[in-house]
C-alpha beads as a LAMMPS data file, in Angstrom:
LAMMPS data file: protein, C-alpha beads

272 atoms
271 bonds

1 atom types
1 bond types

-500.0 500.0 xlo xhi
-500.0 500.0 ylo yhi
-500.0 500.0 zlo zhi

Masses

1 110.0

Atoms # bond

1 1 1 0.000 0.000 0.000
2 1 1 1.192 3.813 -0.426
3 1 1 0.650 5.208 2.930
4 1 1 0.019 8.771 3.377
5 1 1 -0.197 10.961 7.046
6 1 1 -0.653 14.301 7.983
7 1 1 -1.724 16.169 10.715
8 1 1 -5.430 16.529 9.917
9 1 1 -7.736 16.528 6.281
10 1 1 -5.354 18.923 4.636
11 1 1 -2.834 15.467 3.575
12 1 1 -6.319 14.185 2.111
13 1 1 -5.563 17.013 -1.370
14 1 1 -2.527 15.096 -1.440
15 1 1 -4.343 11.496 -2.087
16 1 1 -6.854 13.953 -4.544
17 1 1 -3.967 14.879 -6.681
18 1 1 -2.492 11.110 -6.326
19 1 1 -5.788 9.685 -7.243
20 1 1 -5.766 11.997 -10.534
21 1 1 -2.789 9.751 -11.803
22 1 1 -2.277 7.036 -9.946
23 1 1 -6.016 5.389 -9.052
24 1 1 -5.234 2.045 -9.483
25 1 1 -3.009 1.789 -5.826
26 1 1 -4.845 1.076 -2.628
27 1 1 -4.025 3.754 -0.179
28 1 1 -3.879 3.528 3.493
29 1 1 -4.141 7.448 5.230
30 1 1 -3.627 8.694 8.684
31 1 1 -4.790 11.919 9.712
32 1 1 -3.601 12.862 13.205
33 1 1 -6.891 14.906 14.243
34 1 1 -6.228 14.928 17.911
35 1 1 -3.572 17.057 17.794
36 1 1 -3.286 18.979 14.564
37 1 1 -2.589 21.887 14.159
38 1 1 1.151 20.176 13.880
39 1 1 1.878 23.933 13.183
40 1 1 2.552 25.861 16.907
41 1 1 4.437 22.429 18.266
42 1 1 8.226 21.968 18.789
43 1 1 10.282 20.422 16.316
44 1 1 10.852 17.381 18.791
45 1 1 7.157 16.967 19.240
46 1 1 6.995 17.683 15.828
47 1 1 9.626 14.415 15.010
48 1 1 8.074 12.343 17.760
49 1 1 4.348 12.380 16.127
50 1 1 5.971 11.804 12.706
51 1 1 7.623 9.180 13.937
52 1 1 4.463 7.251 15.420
53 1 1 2.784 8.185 11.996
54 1 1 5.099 5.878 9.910
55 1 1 5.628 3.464 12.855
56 1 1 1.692 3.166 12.645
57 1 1 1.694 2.967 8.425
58 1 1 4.463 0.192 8.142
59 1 1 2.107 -1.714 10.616
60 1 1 -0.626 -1.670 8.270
61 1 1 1.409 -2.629 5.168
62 1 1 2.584 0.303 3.757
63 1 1 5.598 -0.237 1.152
64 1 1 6.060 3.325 0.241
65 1 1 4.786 6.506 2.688
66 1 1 4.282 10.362 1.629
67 1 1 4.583 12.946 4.138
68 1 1 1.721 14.868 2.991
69 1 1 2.701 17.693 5.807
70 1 1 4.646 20.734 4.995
71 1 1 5.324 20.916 9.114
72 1 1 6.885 17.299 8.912
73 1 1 8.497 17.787 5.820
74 1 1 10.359 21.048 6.980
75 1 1 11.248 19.560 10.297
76 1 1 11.471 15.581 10.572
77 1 1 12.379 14.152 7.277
78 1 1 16.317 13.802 6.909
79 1 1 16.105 11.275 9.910
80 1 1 12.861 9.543 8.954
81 1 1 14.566 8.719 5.432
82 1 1 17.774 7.285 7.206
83 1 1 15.210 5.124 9.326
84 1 1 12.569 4.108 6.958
85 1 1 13.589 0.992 4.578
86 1 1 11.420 1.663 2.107
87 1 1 10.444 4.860 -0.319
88 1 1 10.068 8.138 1.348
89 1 1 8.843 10.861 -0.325
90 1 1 8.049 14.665 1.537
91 1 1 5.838 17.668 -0.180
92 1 1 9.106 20.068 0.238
93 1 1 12.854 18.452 -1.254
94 1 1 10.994 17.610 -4.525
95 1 1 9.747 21.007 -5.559
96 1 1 12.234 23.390 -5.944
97 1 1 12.666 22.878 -9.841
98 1 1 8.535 23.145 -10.606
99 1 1 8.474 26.456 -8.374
100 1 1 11.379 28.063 -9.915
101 1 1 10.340 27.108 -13.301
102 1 1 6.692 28.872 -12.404
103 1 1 8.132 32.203 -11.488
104 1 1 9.328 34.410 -14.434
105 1 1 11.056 37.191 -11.946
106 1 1 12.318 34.928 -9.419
107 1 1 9.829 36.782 -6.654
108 1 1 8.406 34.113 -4.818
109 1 1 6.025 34.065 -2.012
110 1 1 5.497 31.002 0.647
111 1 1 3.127 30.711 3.089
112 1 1 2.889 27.949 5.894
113 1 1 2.303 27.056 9.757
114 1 1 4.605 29.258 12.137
115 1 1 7.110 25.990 12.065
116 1 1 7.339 25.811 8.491
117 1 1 8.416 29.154 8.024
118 1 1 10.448 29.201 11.198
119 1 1 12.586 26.489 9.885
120 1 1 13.344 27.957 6.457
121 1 1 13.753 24.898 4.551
122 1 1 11.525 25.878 2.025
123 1 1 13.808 29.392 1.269
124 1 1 16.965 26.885 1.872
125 1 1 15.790 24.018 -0.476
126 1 1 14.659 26.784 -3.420
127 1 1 17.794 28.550 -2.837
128 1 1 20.346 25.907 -3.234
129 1 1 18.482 24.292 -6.284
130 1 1 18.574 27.923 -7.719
131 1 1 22.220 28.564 -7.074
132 1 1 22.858 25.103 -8.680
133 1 1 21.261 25.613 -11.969
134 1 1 21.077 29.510 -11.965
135 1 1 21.351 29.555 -16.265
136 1 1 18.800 27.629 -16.383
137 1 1 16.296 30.507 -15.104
138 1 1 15.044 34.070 -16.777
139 1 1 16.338 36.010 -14.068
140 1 1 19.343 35.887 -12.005
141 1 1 18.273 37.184 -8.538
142 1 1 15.919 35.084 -6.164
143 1 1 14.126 36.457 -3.768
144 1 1 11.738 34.707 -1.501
145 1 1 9.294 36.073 1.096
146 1 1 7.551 33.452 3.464
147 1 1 4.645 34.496 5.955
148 1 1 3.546 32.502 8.420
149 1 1 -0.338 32.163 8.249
150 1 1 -1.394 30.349 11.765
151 1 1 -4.780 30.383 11.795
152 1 1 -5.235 28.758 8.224
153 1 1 -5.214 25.098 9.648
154 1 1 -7.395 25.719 12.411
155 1 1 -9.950 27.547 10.122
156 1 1 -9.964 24.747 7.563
157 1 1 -10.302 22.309 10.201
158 1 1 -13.319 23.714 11.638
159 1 1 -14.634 23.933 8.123
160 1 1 -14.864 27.905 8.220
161 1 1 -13.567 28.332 4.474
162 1 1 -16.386 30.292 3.186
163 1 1 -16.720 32.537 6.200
164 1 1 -16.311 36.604 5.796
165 1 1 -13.845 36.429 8.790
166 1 1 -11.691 33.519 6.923
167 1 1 -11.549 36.664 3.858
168 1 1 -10.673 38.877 6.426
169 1 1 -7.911 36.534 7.777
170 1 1 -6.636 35.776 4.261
171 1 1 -6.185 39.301 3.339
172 1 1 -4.179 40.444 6.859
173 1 1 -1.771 37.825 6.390
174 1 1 -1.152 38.345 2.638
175 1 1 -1.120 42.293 2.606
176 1 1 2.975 42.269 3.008
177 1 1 2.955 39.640 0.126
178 1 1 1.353 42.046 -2.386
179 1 1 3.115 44.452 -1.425
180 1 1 6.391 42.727 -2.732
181 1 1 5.156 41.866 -6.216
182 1 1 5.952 38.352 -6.089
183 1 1 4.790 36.287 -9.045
184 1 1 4.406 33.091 -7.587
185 1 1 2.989 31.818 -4.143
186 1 1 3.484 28.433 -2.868
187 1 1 1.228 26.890 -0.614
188 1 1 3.166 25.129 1.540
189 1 1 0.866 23.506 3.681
190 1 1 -1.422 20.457 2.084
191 1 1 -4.414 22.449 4.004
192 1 1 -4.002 25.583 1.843
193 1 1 -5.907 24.599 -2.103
194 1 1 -8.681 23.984 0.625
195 1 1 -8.558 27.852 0.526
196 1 1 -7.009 28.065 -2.879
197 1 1 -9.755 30.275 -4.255
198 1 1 -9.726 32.850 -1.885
199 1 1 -5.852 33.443 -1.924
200 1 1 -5.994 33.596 -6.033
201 1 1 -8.892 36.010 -5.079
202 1 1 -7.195 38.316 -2.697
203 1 1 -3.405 37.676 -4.606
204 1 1 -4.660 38.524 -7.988
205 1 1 -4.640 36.542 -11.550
206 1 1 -1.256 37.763 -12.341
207 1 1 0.557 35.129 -8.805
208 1 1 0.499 31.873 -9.766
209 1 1 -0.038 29.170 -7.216
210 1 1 1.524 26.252 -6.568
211 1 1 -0.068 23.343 -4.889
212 1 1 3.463 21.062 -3.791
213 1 1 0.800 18.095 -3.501
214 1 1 0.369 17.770 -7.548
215 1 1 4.217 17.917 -8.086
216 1 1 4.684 15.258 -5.731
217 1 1 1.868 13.586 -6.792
218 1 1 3.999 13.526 -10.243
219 1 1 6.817 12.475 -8.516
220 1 1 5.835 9.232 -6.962
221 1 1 4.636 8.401 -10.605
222 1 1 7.291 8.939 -12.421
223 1 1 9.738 7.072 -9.793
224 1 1 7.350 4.011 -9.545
225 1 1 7.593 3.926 -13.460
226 1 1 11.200 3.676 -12.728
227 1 1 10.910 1.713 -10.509
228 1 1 8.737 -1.980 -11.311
229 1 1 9.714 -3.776 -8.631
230 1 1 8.128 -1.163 -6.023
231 1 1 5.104 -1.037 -8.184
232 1 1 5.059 -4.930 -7.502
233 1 1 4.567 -4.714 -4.309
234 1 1 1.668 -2.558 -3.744
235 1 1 -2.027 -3.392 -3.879
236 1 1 -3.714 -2.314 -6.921
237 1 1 -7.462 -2.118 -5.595
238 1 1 -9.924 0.227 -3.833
239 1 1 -10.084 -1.461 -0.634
240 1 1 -8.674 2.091 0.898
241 1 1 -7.847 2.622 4.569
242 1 1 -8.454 6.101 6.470
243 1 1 -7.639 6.284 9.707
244 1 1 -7.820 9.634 12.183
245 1 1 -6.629 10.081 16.404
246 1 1 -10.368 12.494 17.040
247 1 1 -13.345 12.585 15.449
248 1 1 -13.719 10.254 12.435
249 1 1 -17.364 11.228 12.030
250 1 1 -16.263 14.729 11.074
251 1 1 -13.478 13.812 8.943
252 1 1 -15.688 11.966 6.671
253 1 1 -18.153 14.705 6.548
254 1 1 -15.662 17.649 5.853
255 1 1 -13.929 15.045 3.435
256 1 1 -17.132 14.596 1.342
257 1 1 -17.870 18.370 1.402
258 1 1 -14.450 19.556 0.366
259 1 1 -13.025 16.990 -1.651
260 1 1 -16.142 15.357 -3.126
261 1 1 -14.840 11.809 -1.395
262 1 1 -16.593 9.147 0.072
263 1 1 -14.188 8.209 2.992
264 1 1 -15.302 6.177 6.388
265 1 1 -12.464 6.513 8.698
266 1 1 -11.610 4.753 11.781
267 1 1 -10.987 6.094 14.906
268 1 1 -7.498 4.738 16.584
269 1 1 -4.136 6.318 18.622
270 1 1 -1.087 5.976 17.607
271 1 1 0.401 7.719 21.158
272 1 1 3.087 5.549 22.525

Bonds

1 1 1 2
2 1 2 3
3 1 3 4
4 1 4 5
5 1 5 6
6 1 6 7
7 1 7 8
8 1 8 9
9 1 9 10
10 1 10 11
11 1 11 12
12 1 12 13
13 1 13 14
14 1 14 15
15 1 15 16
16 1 16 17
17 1 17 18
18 1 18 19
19 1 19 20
20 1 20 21
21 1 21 22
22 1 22 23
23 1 23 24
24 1 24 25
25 1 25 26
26 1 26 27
27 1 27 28
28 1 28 29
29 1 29 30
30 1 30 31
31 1 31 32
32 1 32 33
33 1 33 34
34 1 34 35
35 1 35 36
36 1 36 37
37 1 37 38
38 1 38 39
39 1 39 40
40 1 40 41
41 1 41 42
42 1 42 43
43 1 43 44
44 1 44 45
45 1 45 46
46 1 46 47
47 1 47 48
48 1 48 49
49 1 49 50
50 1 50 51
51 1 51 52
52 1 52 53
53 1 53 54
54 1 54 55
55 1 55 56
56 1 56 57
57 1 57 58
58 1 58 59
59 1 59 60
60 1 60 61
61 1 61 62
62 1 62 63
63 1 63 64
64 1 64 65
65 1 65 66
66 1 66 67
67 1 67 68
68 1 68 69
69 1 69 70
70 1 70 71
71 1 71 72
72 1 72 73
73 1 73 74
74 1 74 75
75 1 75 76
76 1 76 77
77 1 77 78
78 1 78 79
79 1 79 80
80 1 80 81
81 1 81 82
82 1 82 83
83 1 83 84
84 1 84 85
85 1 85 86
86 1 86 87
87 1 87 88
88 1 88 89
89 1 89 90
90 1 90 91
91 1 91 92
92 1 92 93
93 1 93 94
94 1 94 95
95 1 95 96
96 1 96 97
97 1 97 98
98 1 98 99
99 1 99 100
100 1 100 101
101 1 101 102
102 1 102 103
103 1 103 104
104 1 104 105
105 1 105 106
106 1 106 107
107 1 107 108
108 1 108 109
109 1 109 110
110 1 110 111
111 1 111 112
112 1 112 113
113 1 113 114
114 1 114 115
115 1 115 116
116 1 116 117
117 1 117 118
118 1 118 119
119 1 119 120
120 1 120 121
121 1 121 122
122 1 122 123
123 1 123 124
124 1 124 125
125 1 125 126
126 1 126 127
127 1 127 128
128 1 128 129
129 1 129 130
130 1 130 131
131 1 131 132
132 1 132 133
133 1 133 134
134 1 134 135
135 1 135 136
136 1 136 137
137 1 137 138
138 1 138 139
139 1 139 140
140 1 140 141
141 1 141 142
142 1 142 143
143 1 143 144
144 1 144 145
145 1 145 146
146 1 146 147
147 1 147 148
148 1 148 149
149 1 149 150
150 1 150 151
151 1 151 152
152 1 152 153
153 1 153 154
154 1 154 155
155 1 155 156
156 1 156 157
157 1 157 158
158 1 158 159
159 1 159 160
160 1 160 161
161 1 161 162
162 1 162 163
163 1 163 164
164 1 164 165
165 1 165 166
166 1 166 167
167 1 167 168
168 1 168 169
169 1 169 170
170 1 170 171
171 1 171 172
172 1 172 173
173 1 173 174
174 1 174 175
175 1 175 176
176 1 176 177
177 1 177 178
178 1 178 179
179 1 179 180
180 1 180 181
181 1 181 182
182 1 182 183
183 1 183 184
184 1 184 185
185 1 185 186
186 1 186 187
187 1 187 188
188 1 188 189
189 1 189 190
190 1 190 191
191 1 191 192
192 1 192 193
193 1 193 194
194 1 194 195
195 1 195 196
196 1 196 197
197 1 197 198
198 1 198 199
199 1 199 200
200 1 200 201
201 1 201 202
202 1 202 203
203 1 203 204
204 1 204 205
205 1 205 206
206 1 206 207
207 1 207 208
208 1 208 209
209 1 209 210
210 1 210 211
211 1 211 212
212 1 212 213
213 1 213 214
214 1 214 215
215 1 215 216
216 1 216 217
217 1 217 218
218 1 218 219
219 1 219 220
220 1 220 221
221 1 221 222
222 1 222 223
223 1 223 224
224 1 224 225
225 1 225 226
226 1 226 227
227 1 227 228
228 1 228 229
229 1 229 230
230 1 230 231
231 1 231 232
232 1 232 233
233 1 233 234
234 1 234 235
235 1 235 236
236 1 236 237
237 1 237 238
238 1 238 239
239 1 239 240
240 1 240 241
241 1 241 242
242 1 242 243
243 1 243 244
244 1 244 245
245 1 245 246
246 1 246 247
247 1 247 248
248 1 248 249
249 1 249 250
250 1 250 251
251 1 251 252
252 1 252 253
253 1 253 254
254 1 254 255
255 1 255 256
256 1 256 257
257 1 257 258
258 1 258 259
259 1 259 260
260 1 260 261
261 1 261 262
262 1 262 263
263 1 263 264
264 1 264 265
265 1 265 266
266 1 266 267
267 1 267 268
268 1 268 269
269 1 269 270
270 1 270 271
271 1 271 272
C-alpha cells in the first residue's frame, strides 16, 4: 500500500492529486486529528508524532509513505529517510525545480504554519536548487518572502472556508505579500488549495499558485515507473484505509464536502 499521514484533512488534497494519476493503488491514510494543528508544536514533538505516523503505516502494510505535511516535511524528514527501509517521499525536497520554473522574476512568495516558516527549509531548499542551476532561469536574482499564516489550519479544520472572517484573515496575512510583487505563491501547507480560491482572489490573476501536492503527486509516478519492482509490491485495488486520532465522524463529513470523497475513517491512537 502507499501510505500517506498528515496532521489533519489537509494530507487528504494530497491522495486527490495522487488519485488523478495514480487510481489504481490502494491507499492507506492517517490523519492525526487529535492534535493537529502540527503547526505551533516543537520540532521534537513535531519528530516524535511523525515518527508514530510511519511506525503506525508500516504496521498496516505500507511499502512506500508520503509525508503529505509541509510541518513534517520542513522539520522531521532527513532522519525519517535514514530510518525508513522503504520509499520516502516529503511535499518540500521535490519542488524546488517546478516552483522556480513557475516564477518568471524569481519573486516568490510562501506561506505555511509558524514551524514551516520558522525552519526555512523551504527558502533553503529553493535557494540551493537555484544557485545550482542559476542559467537555467530568466532572471538571475531570487528572492523569496515566506509568511507565516497560523490560523489557516485551524480555520480549515473547523470547516470555516467560506466565512467573511476567513476573507478577512486571508487578506491580513497576505497584505505584506502584495506588497512585494511576487509572481508566484506556494502553498506550503497540504491544508491551503482547501482555501485556494480565496488566496488567487485576494493575490490577484497575475501570482500563480503552486499546490506542492500535484508535483509530488507527479513524482511518486514517475519514480514508480522507474521503478517496477516497487510497483510490484503494492495493492492495486480500492479497498482504501483512512484512519484519524479524534473525530472520524467529522473527517468523513468535511472530506465529502471539500473533496467530493466518500471516505469512512476509523478512529485509533497511535500515542506511545
Amino acid at each position: 500500500m502507499i501510505g500517506i499521514f498528515d496532521s489533519g484533512v489537509g494530507g487528504l488534497t494530497f491522495v486527490k492529486a495522487l488519485w488523478k494519476i495514480l487510481p489504481q493503488y490502494r491507499v492507506v491514510y492517517f490523519g492525526d486529528t487529535a492534535r493537529v494543528p502540527y503547526g505551533n508544536k516543537s520540532p521534537e514533538t513535531i519528530e516524535r508524532y511523525a515518527e508514530e505516523a510511519v511506525d503506525f503505516l508500516q504496521s498496516k502494510g505500507a511499502k512506500l509513505i508520503v509525508a503529505a505535511c509541509h510541518t513534517v516535511s520542513a522539520v522531521a524528514t532527513n532522519d525519517l529517510q535514514k530510518k525508513l527501509p522503504m520509499p520516502f517521499f516529503d511535499v518540500l525536497h521535490s519542488i524546488a525545480g517546478s516552483v522556480l520554473e513557475t516564477s518568471k522574476t524569481g519573486k516568490i512568495g510562501i506561506i505555511g504554519t509558524a514551524s514551516t516558516i520558522r525552519s526555512k527549509r523551504h527558502k533553503e531548499v529553493l535557494q540551493k536548487h537555484f544557485e545550482g542551476q542559476k542559467a537555467k532561469y530568466p532572471y538571475s536574482r531570487l528572492e523569496v518572502f515566506e509568511v507565516a499564516c497560523p490560523l489557516f489550519v485551524p480555520l480549515i479544520e473547523e470547516g470555516f472556508m467560506k466565512r467573511p472572517e476567513t476573507l478577512r484573515i486571508i487578506r491580513y496575512y497576505l497584505r505584506d505579500l502584495k506588497k512585494q510583487y511576487i509572481d508566484t505563491l506556494v502553498l506550503a501547507c497540504t491544508h491551503y488549495p482547501l482555501l485556494r480560491k480565496q488566496i488567487q482572489d485576494v493575490m490577484g490573476k497575475r501570482v500563480k499558485l503552486v499546490d506542492p501536492s500535484e508535483v509530488t503527486a507527479g513524482i511518486v509516478k514517475d519514480y514508480l515507473d522507474r521503478h517496477p519492482e516497487v510497483q510490484s509490491r503494492l495493492p492495486k485495488d480500492s479497498q482504501h484505509q483512512f484512519y484519524v486520532s479524534d473525530d472520524p465522524e467529522k473527517f468523513s463529513r468535511l472530506t465529502k464536502s471539500w473533496l467530493g470523497l466518500n471516505v469512512r475513517a476509523q478512529q485509533i491512537s497511535i500515542e506511545k
